[in-house]
C-alpha positions in Angstrom: 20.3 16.4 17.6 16.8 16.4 19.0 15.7 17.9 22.4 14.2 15.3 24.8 10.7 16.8 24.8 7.8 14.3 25.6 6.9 14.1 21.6 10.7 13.0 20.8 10.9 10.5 23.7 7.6 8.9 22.4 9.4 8.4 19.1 12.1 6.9 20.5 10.3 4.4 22.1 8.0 3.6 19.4 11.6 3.1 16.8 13.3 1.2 19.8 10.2 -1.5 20.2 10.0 -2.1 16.4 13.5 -2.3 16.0 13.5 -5.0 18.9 11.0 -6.9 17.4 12.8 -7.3 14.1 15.7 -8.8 16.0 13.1 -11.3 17.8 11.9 -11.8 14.5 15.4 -12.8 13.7 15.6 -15.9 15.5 12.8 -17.1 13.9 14.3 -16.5 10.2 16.0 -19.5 9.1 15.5 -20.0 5.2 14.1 -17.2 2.2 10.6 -18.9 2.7 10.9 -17.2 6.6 12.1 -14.1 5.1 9.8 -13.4 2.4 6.7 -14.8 3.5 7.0 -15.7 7.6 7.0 -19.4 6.5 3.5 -19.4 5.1 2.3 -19.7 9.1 0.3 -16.3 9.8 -2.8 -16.6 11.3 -6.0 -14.4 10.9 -5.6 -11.6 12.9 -2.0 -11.3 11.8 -3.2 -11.5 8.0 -5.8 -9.2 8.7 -4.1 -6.2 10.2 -1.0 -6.6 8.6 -2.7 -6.9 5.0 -4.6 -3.7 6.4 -1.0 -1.8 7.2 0.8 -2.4 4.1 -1.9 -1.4 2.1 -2.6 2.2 4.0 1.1 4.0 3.7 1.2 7.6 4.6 -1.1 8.7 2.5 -4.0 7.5 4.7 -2.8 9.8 7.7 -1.5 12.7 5.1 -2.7 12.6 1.6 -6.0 11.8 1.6 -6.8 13.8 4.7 -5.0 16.8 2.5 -7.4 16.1 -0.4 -10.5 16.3 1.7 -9.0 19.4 3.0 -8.2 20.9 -0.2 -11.3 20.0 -1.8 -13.9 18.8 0.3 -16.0 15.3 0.9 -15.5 15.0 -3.2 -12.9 13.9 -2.5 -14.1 11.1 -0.2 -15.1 8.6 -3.4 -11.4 7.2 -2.9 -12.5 6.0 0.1 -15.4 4.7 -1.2 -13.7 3.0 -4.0 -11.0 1.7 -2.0 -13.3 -0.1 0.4 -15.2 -1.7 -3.0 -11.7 -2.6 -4.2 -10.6 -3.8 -0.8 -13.3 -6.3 -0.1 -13.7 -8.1 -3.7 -10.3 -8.4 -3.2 -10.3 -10.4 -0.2 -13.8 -12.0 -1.3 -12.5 -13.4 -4.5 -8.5 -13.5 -4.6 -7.3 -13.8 -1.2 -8.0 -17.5 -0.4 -7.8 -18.7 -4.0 -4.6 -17.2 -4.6 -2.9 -18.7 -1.3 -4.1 -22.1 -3.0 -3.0 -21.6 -6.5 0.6 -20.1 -5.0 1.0 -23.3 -2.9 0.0 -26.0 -6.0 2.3 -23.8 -8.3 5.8 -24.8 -6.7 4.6 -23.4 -3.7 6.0 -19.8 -5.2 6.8 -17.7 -2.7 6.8 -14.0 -5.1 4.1 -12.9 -7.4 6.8 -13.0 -10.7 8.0 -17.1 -9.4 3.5 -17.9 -9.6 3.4 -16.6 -13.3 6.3 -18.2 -14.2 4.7 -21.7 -12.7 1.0 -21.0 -13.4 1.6 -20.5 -17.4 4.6 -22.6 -17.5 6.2 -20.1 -18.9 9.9 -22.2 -20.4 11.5 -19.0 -20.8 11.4 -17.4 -18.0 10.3 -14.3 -19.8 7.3 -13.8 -18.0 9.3 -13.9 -14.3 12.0 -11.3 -15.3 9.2 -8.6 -16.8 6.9 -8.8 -13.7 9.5 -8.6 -11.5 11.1 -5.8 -13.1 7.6 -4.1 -13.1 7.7 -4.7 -9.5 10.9 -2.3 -9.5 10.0 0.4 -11.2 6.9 0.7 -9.8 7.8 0.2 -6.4 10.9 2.4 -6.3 8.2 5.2 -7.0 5.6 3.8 -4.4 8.9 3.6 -1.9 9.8 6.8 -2.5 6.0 8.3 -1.4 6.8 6.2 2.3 10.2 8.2 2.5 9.0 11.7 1.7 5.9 11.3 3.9 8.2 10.3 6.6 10.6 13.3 5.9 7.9 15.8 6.2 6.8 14.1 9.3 10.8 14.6 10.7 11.0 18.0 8.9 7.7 19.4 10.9 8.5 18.2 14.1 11.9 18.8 14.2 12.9 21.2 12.1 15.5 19.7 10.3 16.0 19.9 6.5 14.2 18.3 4.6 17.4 16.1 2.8 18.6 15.2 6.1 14.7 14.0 7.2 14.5 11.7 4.3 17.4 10.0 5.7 15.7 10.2 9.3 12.1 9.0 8.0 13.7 5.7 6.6 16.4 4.5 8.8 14.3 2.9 11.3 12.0 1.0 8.4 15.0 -0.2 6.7 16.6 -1.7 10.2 14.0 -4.0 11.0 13.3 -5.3 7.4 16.6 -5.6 7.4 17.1 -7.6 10.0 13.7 -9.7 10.5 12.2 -9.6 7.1 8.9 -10.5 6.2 7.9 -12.0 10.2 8.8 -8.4 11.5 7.0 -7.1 9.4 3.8 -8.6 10.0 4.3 -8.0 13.5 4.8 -5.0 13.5 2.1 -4.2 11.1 -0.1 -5.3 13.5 0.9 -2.8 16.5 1.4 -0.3 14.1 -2.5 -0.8 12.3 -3.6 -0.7 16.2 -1.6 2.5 16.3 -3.1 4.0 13.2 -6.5 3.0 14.1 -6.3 4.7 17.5 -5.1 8.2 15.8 -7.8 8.4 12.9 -10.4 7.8 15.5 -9.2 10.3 18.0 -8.1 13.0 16.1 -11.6 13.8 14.4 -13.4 13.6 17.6 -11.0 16.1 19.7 -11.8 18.6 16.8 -15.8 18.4 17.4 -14.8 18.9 20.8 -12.8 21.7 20.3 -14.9 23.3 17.7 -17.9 22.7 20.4 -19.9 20.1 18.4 -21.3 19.2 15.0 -23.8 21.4 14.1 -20.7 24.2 14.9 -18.5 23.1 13.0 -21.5 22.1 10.1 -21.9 25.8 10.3 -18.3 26.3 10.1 -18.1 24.8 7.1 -21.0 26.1 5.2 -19.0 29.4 6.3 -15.4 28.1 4.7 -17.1 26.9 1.7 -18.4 30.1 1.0 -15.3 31.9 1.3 -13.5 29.4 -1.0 -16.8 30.1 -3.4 -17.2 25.8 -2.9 -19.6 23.2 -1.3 -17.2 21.2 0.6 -19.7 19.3 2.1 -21.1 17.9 -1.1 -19.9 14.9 -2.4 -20.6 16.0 -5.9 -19.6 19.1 -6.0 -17.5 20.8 -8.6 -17.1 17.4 -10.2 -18.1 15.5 -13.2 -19.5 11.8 -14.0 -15.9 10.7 -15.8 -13.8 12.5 -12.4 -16.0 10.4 -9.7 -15.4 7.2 -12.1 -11.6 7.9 -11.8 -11.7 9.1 -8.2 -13.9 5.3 -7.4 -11.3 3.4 -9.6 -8.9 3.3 -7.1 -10.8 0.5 -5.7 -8.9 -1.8 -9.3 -5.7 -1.0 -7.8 -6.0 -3.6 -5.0 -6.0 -6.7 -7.5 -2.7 -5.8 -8.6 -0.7 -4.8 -5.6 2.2 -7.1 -5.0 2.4 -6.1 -1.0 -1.0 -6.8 -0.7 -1.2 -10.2 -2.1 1.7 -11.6 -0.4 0.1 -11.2 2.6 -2.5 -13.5 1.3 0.0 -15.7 0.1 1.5 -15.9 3.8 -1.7 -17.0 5.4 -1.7 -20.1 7.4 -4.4 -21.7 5.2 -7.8 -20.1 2.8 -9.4 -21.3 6.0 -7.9 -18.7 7.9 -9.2 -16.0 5.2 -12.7 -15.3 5.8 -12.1 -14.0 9.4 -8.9 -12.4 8.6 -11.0 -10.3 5.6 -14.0 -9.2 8.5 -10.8 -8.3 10.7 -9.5 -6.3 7.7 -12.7 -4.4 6.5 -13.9 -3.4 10.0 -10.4 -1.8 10.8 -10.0 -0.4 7.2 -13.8 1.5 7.4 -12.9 2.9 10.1 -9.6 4.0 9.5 -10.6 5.7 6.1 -13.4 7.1 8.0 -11.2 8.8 10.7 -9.1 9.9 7.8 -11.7 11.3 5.6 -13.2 13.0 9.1 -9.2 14.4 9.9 -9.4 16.7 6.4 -13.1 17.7 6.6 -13.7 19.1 10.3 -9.6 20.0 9.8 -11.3 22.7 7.6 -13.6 23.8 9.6 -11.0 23.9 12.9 -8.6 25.6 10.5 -10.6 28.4 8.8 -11.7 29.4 12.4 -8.4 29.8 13.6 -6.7 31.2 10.6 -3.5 32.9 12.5 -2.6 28.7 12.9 -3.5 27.7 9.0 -0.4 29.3 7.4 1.6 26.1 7.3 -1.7 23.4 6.1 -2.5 26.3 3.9 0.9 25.9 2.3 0.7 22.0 2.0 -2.8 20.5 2.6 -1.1 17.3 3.4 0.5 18.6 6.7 -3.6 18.7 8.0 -2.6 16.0 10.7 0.3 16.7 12.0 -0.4 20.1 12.8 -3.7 18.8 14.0 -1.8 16.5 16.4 0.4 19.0 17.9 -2.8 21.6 18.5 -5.2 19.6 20.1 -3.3 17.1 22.2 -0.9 17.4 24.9 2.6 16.8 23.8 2.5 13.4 25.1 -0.6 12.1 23.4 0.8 14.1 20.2 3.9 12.0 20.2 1.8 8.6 20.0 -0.7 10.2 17.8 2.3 11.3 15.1 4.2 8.2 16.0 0.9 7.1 13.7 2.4 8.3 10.7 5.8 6.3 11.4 3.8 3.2 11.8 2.0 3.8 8.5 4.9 4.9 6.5 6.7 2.3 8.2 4.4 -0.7 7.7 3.9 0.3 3.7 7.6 0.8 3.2 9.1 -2.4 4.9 6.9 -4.9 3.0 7.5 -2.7 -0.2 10.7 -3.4 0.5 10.9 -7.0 1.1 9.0 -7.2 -2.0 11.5 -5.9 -4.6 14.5 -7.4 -2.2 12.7 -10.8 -3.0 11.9 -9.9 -6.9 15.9 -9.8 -7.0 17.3 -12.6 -4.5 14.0 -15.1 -5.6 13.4 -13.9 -9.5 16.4 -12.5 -10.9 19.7 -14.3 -8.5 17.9 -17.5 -7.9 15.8 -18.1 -11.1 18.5 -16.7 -13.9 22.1 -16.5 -12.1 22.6 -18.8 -9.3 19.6 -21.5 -9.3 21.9 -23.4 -6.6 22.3 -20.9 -4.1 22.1 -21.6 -0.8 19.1 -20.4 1.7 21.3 -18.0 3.6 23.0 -16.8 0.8 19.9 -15.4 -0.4 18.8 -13.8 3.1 21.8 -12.3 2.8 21.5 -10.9 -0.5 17.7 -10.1 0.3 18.9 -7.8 3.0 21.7 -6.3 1.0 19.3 -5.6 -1.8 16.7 -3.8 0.9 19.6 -1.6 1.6 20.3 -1.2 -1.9 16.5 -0.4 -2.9 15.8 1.8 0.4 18.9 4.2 -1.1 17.5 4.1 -4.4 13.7 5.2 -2.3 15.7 8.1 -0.7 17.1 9.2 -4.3 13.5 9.4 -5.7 12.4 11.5 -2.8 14.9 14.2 -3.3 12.3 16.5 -4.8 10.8 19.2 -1.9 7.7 19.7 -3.9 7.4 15.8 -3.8 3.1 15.1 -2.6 2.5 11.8 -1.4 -1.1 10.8 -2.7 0.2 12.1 -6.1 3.1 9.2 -5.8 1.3 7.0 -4.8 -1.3 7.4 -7.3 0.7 6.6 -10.2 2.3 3.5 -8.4 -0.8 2.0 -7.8 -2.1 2.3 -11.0 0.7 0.5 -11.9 0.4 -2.0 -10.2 -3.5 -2.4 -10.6 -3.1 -2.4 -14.6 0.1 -4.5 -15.2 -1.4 -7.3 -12.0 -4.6 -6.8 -11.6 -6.3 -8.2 -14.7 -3.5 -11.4 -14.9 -4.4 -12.3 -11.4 -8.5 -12.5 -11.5 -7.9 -14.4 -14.5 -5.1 -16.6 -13.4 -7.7 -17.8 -10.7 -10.5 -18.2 -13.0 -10.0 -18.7 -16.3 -8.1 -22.2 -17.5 -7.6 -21.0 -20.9 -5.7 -18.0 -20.1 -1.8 -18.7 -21.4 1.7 -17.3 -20.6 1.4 -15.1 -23.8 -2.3 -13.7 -23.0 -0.6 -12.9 -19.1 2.5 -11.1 -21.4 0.2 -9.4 -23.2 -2.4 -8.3 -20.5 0.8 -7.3 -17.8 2.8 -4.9 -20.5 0.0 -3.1 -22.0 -1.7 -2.4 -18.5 1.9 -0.7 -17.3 2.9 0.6 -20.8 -0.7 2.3 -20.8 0.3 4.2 -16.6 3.6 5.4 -18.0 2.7 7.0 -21.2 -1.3 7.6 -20.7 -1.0 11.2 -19.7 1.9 11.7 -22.5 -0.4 10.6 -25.1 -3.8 12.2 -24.0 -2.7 14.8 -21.8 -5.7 16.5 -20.1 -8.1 14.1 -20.2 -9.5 14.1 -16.7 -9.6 10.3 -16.4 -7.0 8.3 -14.1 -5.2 6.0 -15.9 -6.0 2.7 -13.6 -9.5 3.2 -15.8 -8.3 3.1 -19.7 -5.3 0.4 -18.7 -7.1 -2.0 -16.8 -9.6 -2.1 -19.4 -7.1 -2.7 -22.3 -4.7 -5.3 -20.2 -7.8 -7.2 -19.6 -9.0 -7.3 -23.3 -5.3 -8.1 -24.3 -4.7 -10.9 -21.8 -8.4 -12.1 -23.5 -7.7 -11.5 -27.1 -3.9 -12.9 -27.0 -4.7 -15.6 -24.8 -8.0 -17.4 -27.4 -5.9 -16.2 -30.6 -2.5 -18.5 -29.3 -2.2 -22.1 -28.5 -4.2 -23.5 -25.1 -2.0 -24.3 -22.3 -0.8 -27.4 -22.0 -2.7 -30.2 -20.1 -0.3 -30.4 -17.4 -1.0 -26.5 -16.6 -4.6 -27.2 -16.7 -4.3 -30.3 -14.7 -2.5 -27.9 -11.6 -5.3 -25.4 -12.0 -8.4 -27.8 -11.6 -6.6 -29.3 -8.9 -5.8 -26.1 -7.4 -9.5 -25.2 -7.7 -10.8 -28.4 -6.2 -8.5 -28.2 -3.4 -9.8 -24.7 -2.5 -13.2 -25.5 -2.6 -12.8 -28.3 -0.5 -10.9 -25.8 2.1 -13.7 -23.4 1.9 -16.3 -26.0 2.3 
């Protein structure tokens, strides 16, 4: 199938080790708690990198390098965002949220905390979130598999319908088998990885291109062929595109793979260190990424007979990077970099809708007795089941990664983000305010663009707004929870700051 060149034979062993480590992580998966959240025993540096991973899916190493690329350091205010997003997430959800999960039933999914949080009697609340959690994440799943596939369909020239199948099979093995404790660990060799690569890779092209003021000159040379500033971080833009470009940043609140990695912590203790972790490696990550695209242009527009096939698709900058610069050896760890992040975003996606089903749908409407193995089981069936579905999705060739993953995370940031600040803060916020707040903020994603096509703005920006002035407005205009639910979320509250004090 493949030659055994040194870039295939680093692949190999990269899939073979995390493979192995899900069936390690195996024997240490006894009940659905161990499979969907590592038993609630992950320590700091595991919660840190790991949180770090899942979050940065192969749009770190391709699409937003390909942005930058395509457009210059304009493009960079994701970044920017992101970061702001990243660490007021961690500042003011993280801990609280692995206390309010752990009074609340001790829920184990996102959906199975609303349900306990707003005492929600009919269930109605945990079957919409987690079917949310579907839709949205068949769509984020499907941006890990076609990132993967053009990864398999550069480097070895394969189709790109047979790479999808490539790109995935290794992910969907180790969830598989070790669930949510392989992938943490993983996660962490594979943010190590990923940190090594974005740091690298920029540097090698100053080198090449025989230091920054060169390739500054470079630049100023490429812009003015493309008749742009791509050096500006405000160029060709306007005040309402930077505002959409920085609201990525609302996404984090929201995103279901993200927050059960605070729900997994060992204890809110264990937070604060796990978040300086987590920044530090993130900054730099999204630096090296943002530094990949921009000196990518300047090594690329002075070597034009090797541009034709980044020209074509921006989002290829890296890979093509990767295989220039580097001996074939170091190239093979560098683009195993993209496995780990596809990889590490795509297993906990995953895990996430294979619990929505076993824990929210199975557990909580079908079968409430089942037995813990029975839902592994059927946890790893539907990870098979969801991975297909991914694969599906992905069919498209024209398929761009930041663009899927753009609309998933809006998503996710609208219909979550605004129910779980205020779950965590407000005491008066009800089951029919987080109703409210959770369908308008996904309704508004799916059909903002139908409705007012053209408008310029990203749609994390008009449905965050709206969910959180729903949640608001239906929660004060409907009956106060009951005392009982405002007795758990006082003493949630007290317990934390007792944690954190």
């Amino acid at each position: 199938m493949f030659g055994f060149d040194p870039t295939t034979i680093t692949f190999l062993i990269y899939i073979v080790g995390m493979i192995s480590i899900g069936f390690i992580a195996y024997r240490f998966t006894n009940n659905l708690s161990d499979y969907i959240l590592g038993g609630r025993r992950l320590g700091s540096f595991v919660t840190g990198l790991s949180a770090g991973a899942s979050d940065m899916s192969g749009w770190l190493l391709m699409g937003l390098p390909g942005a930058i690329y395509a457009a210059g350091l304009v493009e960079g205010w994701i970044a920017i965002g992101l970061t702001i997003g990243a660490y007021l997430n961690w500042l003011f959800v993280a801990g609280r949220l692995r206390m309010h999960t752990e009074f609340n039933a001790n829920s184990l999914t996102l959906p199975e905390y609303f349900h306990h949080r707003f005492g929600d009697k009919t269930k109605l609340l945990k079957i919409i979130s987690a079917a949310i959690i579907l839709f949205f994440f068949a769509i984020y799943c499907a941006s890990g598999v076609v990132a993967g596939a053009r990864l398999f369909e550069n480097l070895f020239g394969v189709p790109y319908e047979t790479a999808l199948w490539y790109g995935a099979l290794a992910t969907i093995i180790y969830t598989f088998i070790g669930g949510f404790l392989a992938v943490s660990w993983t996660d962490t060799i594979q943010a190590t990885l990923m940190l090594f690569a974005l740091f690298l890779t920029p540097v090698f092209i100053l080198i090449q291109l025989g230091g920054f003021e060169e390739t500054h000159t470079v630049l100023m040379q490429a812009g003015e062929a493309a008749n742009k500033d791509f050096t500006d971080l405000f160029t060709g833009t306007t005040f309402v595109g930077l505002l959409s470009l920085s609201a990525w940043g609302l996404g984090y609140f929201g995103q279901p793979h993200i927050l059960a990695r605070f729900m997994a912590a060992d204890s809110p203790r264990s937070i604060p260190n796990a978040r300086r972790i987590s920044m530090t490696w993130m900054i730099i990550c999204l630096f090296g990424s943002v530094g990949i695209g921009f000196f990518g242009q300047a090594y690329f527009f002075a070597n034009l007979g090797q541009a034709e096939l980044v020209n074509q698709n921006h989002e290829q900058v890296f890979i093509e990077l990767a295989k220039l610069l580097f001996n074939p050896w170091v190239a093979g760890v560098l683009l195993s970099a993209i496995l780990a992040a596809v990889m590490s975003t795509l297993s906990c996606q995953l895990l996430i809708c294979s619990s929505a089903i076993t824990e929210d749908f199975y557990k909580g409407m079908l079968k409430p007795n089942a037995t813990e193995k029975e839902l592994v089981w059927l946890g790893r069936i539907m990870v098979l089941a969801i991975a297909v579905l991914a694969i599906v999705l992905a069919q498209d060739p024209d398929s761009k990664v930041l663009g899927l993953v753009s609309y998933a995370w809006a998503g996710f940031g609208c219909a979550f983000g605004p129910v779980v600040i205020l779950s965590l803060f407000w005491k008066r916020m009800n089951a029919a305010g987080a109703m409210a707040g959770m369908l308008t903020g996904a309704l508004v994603v799916v059909f903002w663009n139908t409705l007012v096509p053209d408008s310029g703005i990203y749609e994390m920006i008009p449905g965050f707004i709206l969910a959180t002035l729903a949640i608001f407005i239906v929660s004060l205009v409907t009956p106060a929870p009951r005392e009982e639910i405002v007795t758990t979320f006082e003493k949630a509250q007290k317990a934390y700051e007792r944690e954190m004090n």
